[in-house]
N, C-alpha and C positions, 0 to 999 in steps of 0.2 A: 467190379462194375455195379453199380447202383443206379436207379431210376429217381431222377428228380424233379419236382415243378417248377417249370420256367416261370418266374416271378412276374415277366412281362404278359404274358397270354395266357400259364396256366396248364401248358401242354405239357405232356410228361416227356423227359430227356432224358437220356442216358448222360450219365456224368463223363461219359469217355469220349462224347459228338464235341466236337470243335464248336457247333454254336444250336441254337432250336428250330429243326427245322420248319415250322410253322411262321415265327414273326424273325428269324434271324439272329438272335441276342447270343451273342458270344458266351459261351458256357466254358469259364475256366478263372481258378483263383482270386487275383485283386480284382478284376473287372467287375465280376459274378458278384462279388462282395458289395462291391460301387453301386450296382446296378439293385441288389438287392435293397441296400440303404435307399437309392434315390425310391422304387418304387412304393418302399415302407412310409415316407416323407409325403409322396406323393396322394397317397389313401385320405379322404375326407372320412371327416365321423361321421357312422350310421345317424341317420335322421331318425330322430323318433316317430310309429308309426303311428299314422291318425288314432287309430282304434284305442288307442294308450292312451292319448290325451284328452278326449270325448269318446266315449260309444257311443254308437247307431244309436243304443235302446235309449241310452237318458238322451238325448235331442229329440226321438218318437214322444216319451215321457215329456219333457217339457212342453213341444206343442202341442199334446193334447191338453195338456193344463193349461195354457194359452188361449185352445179356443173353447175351451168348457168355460174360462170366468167371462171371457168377449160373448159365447152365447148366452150364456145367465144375464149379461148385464142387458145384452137386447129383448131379451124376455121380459126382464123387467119393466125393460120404459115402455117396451109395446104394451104391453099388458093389464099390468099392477093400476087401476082407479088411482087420479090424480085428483 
């Protein structure tokens, strides 16, 4: 007798329970197999996470270099004798 994860919820089974008892899934040979396959089929790819694709820091970094040339440029025209 072995303990196994229901592919459906995750819950732990004994391989000798007729089904899981948490969501119902029939636990025994071709089924289990079937069942296994569809929910393998069924899984979307991991999204990549934001933090991967831009960090916080370089978009902090980029707006402040944003608004340091936009205030140099208002300093200037306020300013600088025409």
């Amino acid at each position: 007798m072995a303990i196994m994860i229901c592919p459906i919820c995750g819950w732990k089974v004994s391989d000798a329970a007729p089904a899981c008892p948490s969501c119902g899934t029939l636990i025994n040979g071709a089924k289990l197999k079937a069942i296994r396959r569809a929910a393998e089929q069924e899984l979307p790819e991991p999204k990549q996470k934001r933090s991967d694709r831009l960090g916080s820091s370089s978009v902090a970094v980029l707006l402040t270099l944003v608004f340091s040339v936009l205030g140099l440029g208002i300093l200037a025209f306020t300013y600088l004798p025409r």
